[in-house]
BAROVEX-580211 format. One record per atom (N, C-alpha, C): residue in one letter; atom name; x, y, z. Coordinates in steps of 0.05 Angstrom, whole numbers. Atoms other than C-alpha are relative to their C-alpha. Example, Ala and Ser with C-alpha at 12.3 -4.5 7.8 and 13.67 -1.06 7.14 Angstrom:
residues 2
@resn = a | name = N | px = 18 | py = -24 | pz = 0
@resn = a | name = CA | px = 246 | py = -90 | pz = 156
@resn = a | name = C | px = 18 | py = 24 | pz = 0
@resn = s | name = N | px = -16 | py = -24 | pz = -1
@resn = s | name = CA | px = 273 | py = -21 | pz = 143
@resn = s | name = C | px = -15 | py = 22 | pz = 14
***
This chain:
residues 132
@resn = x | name = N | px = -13 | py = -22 | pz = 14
@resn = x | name = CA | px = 622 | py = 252 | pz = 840
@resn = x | name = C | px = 3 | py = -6 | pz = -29
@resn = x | name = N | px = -5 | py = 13 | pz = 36
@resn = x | name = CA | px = 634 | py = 215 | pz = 771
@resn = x | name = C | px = -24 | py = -2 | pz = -6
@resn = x | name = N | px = 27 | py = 0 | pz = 14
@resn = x | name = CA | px = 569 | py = 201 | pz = 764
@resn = x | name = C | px = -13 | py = 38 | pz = -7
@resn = x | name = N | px = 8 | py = -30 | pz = 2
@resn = x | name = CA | px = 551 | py = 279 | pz = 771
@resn = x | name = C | px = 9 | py = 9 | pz = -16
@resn = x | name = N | px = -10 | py = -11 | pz = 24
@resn = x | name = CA | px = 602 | py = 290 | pz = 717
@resn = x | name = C | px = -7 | py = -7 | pz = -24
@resn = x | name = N | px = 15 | py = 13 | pz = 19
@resn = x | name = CA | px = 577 | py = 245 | pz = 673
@resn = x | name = C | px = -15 | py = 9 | pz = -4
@resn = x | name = N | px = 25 | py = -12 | pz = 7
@resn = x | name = CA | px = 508 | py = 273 | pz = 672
@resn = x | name = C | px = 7 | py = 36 | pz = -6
@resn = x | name = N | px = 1 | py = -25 | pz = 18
@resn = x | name = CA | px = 537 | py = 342 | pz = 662
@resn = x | name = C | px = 12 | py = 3 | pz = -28
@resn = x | name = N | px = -8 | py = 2 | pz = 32
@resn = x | name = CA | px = 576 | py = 324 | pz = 601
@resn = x | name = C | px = -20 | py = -9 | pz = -15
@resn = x | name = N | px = 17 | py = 17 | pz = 17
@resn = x | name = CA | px = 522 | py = 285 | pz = 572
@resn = x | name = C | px = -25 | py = 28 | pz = -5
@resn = x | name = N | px = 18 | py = -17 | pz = 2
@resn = x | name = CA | px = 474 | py = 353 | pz = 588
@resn = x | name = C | px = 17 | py = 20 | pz = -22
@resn = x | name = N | px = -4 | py = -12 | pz = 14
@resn = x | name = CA | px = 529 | py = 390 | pz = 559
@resn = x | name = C | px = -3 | py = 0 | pz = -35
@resn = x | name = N | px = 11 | py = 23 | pz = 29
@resn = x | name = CA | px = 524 | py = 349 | pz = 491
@resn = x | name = C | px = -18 | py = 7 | pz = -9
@resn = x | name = N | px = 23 | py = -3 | pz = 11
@resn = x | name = CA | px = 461 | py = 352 | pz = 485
@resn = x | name = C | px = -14 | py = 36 | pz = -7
@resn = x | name = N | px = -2 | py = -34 | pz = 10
@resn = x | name = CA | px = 459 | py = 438 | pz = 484
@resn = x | name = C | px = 12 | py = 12 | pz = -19
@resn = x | name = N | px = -19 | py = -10 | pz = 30
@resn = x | name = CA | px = 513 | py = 432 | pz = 438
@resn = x | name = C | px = -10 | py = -6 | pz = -23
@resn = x | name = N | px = 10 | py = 10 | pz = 31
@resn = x | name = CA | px = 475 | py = 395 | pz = 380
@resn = x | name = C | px = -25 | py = 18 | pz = 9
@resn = x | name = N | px = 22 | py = -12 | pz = 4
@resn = x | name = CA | px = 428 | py = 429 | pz = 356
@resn = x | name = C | px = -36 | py = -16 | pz = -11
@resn = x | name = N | px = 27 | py = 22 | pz = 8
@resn = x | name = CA | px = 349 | py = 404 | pz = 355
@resn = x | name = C | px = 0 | py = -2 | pz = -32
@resn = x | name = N | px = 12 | py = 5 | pz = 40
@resn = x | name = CA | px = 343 | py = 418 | pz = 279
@resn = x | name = C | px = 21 | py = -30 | pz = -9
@resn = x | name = N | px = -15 | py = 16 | pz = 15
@resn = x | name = CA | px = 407 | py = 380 | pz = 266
@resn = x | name = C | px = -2 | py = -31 | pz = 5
@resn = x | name = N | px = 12 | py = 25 | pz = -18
@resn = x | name = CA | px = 378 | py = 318 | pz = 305
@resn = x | name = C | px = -16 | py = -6 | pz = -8
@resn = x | name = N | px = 19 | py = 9 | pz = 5
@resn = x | name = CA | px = 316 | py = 319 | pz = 277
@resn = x | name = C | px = 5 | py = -6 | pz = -38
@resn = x | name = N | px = -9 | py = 2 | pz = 34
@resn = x | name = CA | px = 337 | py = 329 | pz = 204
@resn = x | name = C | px = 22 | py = -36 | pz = 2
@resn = x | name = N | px = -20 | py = 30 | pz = -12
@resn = x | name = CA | px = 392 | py = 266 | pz = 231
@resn = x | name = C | px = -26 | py = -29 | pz = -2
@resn = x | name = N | px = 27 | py = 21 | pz = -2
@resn = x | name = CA | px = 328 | py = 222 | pz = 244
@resn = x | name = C | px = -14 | py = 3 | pz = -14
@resn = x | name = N | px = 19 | py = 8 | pz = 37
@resn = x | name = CA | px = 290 | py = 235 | pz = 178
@resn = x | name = C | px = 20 | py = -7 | pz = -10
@resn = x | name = N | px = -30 | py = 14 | pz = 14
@resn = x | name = CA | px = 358 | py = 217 | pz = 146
@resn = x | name = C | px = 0 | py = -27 | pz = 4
@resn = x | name = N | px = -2 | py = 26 | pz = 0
@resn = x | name = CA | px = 356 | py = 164 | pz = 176
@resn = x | name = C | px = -25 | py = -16 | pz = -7
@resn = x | name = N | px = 21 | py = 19 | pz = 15
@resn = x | name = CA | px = 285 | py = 140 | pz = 153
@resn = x | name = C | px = 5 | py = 0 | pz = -28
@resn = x | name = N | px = -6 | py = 8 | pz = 36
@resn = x | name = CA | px = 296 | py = 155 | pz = 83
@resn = x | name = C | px = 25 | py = -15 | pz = -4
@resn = x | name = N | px = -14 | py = 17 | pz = 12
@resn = x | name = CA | px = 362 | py = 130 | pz = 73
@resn = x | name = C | px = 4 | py = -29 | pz = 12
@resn = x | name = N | px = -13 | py = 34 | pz = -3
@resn = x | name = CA | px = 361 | py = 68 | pz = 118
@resn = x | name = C | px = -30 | py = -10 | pz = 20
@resn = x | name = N | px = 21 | py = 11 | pz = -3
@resn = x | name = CA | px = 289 | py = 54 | pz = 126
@resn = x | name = C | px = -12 | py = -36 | pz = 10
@resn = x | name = N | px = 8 | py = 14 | pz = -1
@resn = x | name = CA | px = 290 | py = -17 | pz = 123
@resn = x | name = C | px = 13 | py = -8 | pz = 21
@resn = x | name = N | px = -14 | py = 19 | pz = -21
@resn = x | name = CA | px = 336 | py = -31 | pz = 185
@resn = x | name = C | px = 7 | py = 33 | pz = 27
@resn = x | name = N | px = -8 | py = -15 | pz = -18
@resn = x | name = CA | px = 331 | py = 41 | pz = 219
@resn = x | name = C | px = -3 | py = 8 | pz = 26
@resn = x | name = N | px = 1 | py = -2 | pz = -30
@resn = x | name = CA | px = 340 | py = 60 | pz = 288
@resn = x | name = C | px = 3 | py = 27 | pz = 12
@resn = x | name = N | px = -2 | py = -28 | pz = -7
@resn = x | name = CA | px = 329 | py = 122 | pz = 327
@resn = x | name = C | px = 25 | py = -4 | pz = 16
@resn = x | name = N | px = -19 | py = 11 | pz = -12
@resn = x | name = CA | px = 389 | py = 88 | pz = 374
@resn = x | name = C | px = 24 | py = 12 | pz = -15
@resn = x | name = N | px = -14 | py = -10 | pz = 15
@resn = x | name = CA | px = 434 | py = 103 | pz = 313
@resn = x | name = C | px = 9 | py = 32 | pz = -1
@resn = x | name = N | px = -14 | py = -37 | pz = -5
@resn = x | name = CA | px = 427 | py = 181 | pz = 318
@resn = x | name = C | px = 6 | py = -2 | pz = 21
@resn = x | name = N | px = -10 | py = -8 | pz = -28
@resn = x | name = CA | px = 429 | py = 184 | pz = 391
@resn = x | name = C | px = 32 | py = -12 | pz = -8
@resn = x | name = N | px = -23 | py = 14 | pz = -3
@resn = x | name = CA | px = 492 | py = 138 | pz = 390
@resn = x | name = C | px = 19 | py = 24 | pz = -14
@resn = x | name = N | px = -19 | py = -19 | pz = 24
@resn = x | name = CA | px = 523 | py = 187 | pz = 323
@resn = x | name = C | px = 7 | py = 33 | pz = 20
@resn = x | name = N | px = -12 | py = -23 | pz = -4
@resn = x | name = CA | px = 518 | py = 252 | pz = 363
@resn = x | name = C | px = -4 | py = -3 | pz = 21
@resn = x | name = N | px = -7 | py = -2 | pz = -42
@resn = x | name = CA | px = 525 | py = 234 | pz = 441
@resn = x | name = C | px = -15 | py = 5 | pz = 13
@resn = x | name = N | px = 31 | py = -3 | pz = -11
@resn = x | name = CA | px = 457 | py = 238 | pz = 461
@resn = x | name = C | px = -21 | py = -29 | pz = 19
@resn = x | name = N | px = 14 | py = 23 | pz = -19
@resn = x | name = CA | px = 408 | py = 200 | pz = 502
@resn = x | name = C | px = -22 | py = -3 | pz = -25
@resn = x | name = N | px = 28 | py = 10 | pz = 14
@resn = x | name = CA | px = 352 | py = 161 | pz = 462
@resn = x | name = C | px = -24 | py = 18 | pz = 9
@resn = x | name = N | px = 19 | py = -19 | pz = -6
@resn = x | name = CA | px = 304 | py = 203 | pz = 501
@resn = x | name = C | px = -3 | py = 31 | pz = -4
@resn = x | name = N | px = -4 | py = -16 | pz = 4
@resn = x | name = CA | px = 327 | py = 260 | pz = 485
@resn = x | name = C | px = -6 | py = 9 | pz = -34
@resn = x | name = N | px = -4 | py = -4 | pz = 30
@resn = x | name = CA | px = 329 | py = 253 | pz = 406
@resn = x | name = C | px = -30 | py = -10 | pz = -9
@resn = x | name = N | px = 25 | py = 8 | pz = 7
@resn = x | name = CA | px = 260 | py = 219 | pz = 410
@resn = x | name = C | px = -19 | py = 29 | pz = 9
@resn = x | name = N | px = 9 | py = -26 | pz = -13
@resn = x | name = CA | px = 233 | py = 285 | pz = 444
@resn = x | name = C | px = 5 | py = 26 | pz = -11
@resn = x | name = N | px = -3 | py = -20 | pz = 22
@resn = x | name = CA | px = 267 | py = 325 | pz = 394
@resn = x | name = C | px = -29 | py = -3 | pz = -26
@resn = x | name = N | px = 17 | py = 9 | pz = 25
@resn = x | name = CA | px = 233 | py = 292 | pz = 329
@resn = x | name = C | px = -33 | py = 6 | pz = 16
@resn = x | name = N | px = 20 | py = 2 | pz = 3
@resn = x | name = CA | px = 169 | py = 286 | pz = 364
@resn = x | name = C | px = -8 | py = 39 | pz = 9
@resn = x | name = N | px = 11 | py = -35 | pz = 2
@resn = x | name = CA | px = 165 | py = 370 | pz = 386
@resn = x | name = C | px = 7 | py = 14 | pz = -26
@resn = x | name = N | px = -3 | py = -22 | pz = 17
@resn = x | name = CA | px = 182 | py = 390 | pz = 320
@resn = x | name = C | px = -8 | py = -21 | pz = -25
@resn = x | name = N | px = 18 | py = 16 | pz = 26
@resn = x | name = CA | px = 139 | py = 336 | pz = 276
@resn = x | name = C | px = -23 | py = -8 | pz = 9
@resn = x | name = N | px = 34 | py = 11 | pz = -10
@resn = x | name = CA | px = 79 | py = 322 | pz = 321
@resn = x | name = C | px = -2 | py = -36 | pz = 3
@resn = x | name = N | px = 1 | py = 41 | pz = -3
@resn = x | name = CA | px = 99 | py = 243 | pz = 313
@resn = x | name = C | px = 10 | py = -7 | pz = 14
@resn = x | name = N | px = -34 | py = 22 | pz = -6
@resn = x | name = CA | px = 142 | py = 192 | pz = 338
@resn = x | name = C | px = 18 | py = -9 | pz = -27
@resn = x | name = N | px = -17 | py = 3 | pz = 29
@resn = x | name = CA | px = 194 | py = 176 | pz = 299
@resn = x | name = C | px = -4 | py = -29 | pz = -1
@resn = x | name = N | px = 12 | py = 28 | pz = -1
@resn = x | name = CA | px = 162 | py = 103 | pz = 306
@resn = x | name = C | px = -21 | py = -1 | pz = -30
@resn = x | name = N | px = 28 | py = -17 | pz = 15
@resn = x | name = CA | px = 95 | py = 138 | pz = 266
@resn = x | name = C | px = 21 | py = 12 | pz = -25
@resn = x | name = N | px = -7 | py = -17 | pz = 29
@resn = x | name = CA | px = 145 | py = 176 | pz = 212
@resn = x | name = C | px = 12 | py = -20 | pz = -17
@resn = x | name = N | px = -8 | py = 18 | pz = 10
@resn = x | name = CA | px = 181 | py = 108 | pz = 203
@resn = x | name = C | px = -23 | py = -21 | pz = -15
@resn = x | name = N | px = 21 | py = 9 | pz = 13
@resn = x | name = CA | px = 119 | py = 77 | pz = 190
@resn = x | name = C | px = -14 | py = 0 | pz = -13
@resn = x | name = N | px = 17 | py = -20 | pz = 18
@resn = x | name = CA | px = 85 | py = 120 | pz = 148
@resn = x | name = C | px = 24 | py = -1 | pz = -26
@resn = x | name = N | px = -26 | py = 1 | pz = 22
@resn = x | name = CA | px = 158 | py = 121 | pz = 100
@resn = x | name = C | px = -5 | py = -29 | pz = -7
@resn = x | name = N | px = 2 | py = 24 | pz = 12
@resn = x | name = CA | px = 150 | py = 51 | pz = 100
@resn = x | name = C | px = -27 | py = -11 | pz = -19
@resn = x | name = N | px = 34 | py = 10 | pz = 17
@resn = x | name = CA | px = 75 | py = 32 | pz = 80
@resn = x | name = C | px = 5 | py = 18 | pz = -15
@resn = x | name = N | px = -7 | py = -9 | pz = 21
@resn = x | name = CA | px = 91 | py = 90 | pz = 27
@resn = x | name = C | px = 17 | py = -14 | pz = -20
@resn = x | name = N | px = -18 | py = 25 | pz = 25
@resn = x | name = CA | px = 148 | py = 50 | pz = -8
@resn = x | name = C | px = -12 | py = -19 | pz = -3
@resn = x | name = N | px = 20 | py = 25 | pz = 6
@resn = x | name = CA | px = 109 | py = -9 | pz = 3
@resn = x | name = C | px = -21 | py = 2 | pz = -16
@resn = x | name = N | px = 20 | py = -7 | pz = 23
@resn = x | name = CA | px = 47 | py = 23 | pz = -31
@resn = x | name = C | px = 13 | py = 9 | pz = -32
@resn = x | name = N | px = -9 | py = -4 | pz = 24
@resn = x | name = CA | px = 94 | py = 46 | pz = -86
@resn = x | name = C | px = 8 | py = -23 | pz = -17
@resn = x | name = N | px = -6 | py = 27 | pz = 16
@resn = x | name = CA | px = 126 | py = -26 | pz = -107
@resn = x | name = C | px = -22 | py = -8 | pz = -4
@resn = x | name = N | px = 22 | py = 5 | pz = 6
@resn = x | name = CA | px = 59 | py = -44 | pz = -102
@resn = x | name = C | px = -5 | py = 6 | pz = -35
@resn = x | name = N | px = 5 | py = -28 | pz = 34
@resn = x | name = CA | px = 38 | py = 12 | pz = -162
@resn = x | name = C | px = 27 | py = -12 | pz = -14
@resn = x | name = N | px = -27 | py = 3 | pz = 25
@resn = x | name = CA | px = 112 | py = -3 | pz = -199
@resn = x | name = C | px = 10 | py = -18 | pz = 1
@resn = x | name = N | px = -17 | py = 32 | pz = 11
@resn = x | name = CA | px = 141 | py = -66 | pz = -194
@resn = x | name = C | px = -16 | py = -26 | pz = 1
@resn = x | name = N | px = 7 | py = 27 | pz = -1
@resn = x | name = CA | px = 130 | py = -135 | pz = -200
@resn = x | name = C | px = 6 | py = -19 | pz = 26
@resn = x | name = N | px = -13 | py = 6 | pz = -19
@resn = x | name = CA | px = 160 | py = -150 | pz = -139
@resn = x | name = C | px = -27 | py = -21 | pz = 10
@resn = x | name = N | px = 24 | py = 10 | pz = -17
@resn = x | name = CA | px = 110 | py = -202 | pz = -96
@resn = x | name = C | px = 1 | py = 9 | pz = 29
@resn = x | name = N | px = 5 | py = -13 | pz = -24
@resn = x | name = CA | px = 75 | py = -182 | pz = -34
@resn = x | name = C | px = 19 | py = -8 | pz = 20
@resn = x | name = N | px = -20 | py = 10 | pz = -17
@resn = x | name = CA | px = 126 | py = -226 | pz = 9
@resn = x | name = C | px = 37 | py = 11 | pz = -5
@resn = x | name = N | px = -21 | py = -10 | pz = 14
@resn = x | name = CA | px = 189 | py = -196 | pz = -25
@resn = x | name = C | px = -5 | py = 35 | pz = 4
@resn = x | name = N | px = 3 | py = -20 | pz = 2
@resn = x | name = CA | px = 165 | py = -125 | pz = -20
@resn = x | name = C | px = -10 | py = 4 | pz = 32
@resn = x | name = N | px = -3 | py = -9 | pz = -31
@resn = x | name = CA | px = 149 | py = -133 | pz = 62
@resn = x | name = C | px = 31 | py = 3 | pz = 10
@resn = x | name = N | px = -30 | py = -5 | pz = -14
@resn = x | name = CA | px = 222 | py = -155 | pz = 69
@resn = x | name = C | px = 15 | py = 24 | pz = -16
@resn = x | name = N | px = -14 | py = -23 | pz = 12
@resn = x | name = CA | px = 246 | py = -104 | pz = 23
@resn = x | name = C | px = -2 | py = 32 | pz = 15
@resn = x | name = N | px = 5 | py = -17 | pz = -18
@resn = x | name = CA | px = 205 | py = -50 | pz = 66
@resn = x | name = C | px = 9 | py = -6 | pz = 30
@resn = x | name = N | px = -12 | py = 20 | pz = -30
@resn = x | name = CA | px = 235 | py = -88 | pz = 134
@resn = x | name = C | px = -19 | py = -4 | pz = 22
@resn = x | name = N | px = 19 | py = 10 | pz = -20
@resn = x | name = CA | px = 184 | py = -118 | pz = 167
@resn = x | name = C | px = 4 | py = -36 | pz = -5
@resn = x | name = N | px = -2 | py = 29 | pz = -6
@resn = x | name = CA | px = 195 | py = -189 | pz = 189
@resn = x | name = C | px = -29 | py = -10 | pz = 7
@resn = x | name = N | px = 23 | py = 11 | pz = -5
@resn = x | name = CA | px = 122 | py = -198 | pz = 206
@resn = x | name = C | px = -14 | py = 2 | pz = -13
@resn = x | name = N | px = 28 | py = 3 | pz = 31
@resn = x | name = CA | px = 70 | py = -212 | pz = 149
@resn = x | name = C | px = -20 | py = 9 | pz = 8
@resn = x | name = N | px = 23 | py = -2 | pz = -19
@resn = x | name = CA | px = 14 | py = -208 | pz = 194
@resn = x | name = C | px = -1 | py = 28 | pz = 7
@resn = x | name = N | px = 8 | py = -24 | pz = -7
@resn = x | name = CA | px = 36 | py = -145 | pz = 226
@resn = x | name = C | px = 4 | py = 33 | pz = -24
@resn = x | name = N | px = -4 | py = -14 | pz = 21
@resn = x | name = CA | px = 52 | py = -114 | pz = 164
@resn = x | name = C | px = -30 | py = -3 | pz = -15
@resn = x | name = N | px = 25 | py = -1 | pz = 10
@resn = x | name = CA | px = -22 | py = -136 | pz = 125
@resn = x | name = C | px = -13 | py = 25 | pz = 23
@resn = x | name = N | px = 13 | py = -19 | pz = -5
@resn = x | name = CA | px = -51 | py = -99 | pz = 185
@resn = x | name = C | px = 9 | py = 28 | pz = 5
@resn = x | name = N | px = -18 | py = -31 | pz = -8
@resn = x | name = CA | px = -9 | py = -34 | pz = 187
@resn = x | name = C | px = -11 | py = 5 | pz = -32
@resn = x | name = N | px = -1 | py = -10 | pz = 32
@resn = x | name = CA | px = -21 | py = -33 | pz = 105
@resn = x | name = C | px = -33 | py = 4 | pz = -1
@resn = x | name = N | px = 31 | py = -6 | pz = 14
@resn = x | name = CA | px = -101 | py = -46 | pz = 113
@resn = x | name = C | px = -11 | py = 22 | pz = 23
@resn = x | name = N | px = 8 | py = -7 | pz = -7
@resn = x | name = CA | px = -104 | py = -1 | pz = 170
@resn = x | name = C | px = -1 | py = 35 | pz = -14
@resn = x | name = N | px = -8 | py = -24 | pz = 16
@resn = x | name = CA | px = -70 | py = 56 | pz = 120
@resn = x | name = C | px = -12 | py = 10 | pz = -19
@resn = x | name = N | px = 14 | py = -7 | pz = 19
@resn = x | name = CA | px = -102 | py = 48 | pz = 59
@resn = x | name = C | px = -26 | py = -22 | pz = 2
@resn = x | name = N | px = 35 | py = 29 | pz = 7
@resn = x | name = CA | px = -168 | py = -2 | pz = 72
@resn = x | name = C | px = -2 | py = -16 | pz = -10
@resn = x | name = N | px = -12 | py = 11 | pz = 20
@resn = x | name = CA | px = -146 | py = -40 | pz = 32
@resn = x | name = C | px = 25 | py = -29 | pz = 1
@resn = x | name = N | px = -26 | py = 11 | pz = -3
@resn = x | name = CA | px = -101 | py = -112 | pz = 31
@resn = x | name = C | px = 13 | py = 5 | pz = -24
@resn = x | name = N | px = -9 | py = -9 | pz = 22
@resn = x | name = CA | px = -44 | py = -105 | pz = -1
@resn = x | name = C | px = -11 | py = -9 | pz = -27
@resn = x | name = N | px = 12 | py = 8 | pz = 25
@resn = x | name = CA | px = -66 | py = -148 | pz = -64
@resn = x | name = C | px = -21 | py = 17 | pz = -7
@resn = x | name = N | px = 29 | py = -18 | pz = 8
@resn = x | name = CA | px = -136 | py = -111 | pz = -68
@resn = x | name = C | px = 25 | py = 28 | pz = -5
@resn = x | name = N | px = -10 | py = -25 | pz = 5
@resn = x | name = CA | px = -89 | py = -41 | pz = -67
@resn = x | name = C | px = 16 | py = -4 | pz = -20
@resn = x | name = N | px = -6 | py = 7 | pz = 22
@resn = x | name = CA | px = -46 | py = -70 | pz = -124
@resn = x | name = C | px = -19 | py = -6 | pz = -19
@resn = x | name = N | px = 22 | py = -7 | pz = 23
@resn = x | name = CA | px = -105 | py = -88 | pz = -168
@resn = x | name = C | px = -14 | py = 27 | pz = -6
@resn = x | name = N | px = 11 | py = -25 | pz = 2
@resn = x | name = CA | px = -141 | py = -29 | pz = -148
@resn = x | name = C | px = 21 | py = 28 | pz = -22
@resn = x | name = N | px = -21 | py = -14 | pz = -1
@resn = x | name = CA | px = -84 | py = 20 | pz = -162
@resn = x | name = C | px = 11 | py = -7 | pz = -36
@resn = x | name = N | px = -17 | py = 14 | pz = 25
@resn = x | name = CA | px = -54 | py = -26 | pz = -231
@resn = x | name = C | px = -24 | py = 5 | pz = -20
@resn = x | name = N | px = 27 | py = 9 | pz = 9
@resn = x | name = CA | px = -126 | py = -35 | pz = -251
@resn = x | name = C | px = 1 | py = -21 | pz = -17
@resn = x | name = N | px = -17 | py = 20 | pz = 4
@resn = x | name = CA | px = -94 | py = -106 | pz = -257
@resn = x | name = C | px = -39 | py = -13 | pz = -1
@resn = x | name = N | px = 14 | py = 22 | pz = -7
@resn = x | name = CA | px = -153 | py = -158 | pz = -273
@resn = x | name = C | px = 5 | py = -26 | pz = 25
@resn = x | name = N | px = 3 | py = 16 | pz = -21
@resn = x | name = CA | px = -169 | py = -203 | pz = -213
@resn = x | name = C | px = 16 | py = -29 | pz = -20
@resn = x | name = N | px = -8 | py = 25 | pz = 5
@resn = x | name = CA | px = -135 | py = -264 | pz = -229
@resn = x | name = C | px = -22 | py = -32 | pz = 10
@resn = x | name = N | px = 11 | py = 26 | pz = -1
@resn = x | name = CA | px = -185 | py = -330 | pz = -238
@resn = x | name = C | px = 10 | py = -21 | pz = -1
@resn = x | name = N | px = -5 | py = 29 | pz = 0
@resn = x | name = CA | px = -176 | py = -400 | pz = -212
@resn = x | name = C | px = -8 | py = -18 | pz = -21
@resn = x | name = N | px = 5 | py = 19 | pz = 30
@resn = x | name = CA | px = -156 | py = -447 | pz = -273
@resn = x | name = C | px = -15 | py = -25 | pz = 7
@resn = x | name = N | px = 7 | py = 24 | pz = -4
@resn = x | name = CA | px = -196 | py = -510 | pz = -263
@resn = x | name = C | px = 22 | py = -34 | pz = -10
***
């Protein structure tokens, strides 16, 4: 019997928020907290099931919100690239990726490109030659 109530409050919940305000909730959350964000976070904020909020975003953006986070990220990442000085190791953790490796291939599978080649390319930075 508790359990059956449970699942109706939790259905109720979820009729009460509205999809827009859920999905607009989970781009929010990629732009402003990109480098540590979690779709967990909205569900948790407005009383929702993870499955539920992932099912939103993806019928009303065609993605995952895995794919929109990813795509926000290799963008900032391609931009420090283009504008700062930042180094390539400083500008993965800045974008939040703990893995070097899986970050080179997420960035060459985006733009063709490793990052360094897409910072020269892009700066139209001279290749840097080994001093003897």
């Amino acid at each position: 019997m508790m359990a059956k109530l449970e699942r109706s409050t939790q259905q109720a919940r979820m009729e009460a928020v509205s999809r827009d305000a859920l999905v607009q909730a989970a781009l929010q959350e990629i732009t402003q907290n990109y480098r540590e964000a979690s779709l967990s976070n909205v569900a948790r904020a407005y009383g929702v099931s993870l499955a539920y909020v992932s099912e939103c975003v993806r019928a009303q953006t065609g993605r995952t919100y895995k794919e929109l986070l990813q795509k926000h990220r290799m963008e900032t990442a391609a931009r420090l690239l283009r504008r700062s000085d930042l180094n390539i190791q400083q500008i993965i953790a800045q974008v939040g990726y703990e893995n070097t490796s899986y970050f080179y291939r997420l960035f060459h599978e985006r733009y063709g490109l490793s990052p360094r080649e897409y910072r020269l390319v892009r700066t139209g930075a001279a290749p840097r030659r080994p001093t003897a």
